[in-house]
C-alpha positions, 0 to 999 in steps of 0.5 A: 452799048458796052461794046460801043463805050469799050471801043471808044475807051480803047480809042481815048487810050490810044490817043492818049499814047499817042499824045504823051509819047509825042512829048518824049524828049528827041534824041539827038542821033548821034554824039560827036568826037575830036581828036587833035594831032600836034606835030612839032616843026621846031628846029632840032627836034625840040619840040613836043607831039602828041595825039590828044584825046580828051576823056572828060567830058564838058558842056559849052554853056558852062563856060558861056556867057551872052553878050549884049549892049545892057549886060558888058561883063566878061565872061567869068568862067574858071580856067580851072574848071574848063581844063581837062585832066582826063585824057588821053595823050599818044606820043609822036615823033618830031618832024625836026632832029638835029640833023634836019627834017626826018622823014622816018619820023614822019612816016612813024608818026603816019603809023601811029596816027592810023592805028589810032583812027582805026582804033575809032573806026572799029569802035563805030566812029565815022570820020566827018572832017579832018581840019588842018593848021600851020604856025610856022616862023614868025621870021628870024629868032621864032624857033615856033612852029606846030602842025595841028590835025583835028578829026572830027568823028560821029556815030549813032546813039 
């Protein structure tokens, strides 16, 4: 009889393993990483370009609100609490000098943009979709125009 009951207990203990480990929260698999490239396409090599990559942290749901017919509120969110401090910023060349476009400065700006990818490559990222964008003149008197790269990488938790 004890034999019987010891096996029975054992089953109830295992079950309830079981059970309890089956309510442990899942873990996501992955996190996820950006990066923005920006390239100056200013005339006479006014503009700015850097590689951003923000260092700090933030939860979407901080800075969002759901709309709906009963609540028309905006949305309240601080852009000061939104904004990142913390990050990191690699000086580019721009496309643009006086003298017109510099295809030197294209291919540096090649370079550094490739270490740093590699540099993500070799800490375990893998790159997952590069998106990129245009504004350019807007016509006469716009002297505007950015080239905007972003990496999107993921690696295992």
């Amino acid at each position: 009889m004890k034999k019987h009951q010891l096996s029975i207990l054992t089953v109830v203990i295992l079950s309830a393993s079981f059970v309890l480990y089956s309510f442990k929260p899942a873990d996501k698999g992955y996190q996820f990483k950006s990066i923005t490239i920006v390239e100056s396409i200013v005339p006479s090599g006014a503009g700015r370009s850097r590689i951003i990559n923000a260092l700090a942290p933030r939860d979407y749901k901080d800075f969002t609100k759901v709309m709906s017919e009963d609540d028309k509120t905006r949305n309240k969110a601080s852009r000061g609490e939104i904004r990142v401090k913390n990050y990191e910023e690699t000086k580019l060349l721009n496309f643009y000098n006086i003298g017109g476009i510099r295809f030197q400065n294209i291919a540096a700006n090649d370079a550094v943009i490739d270490s740093r990818v590699n540099a993500f490559l070799d800490e375990g990222w893998e790159i997952i979709s590069i998106n990129t964008g245009v504004e350019a003149s807007g016509g006469e008197g716009d002297g505007n125009g950015l080239f905007i790269t972003r990496i999107y990488f993921k690696k295992p938790n």
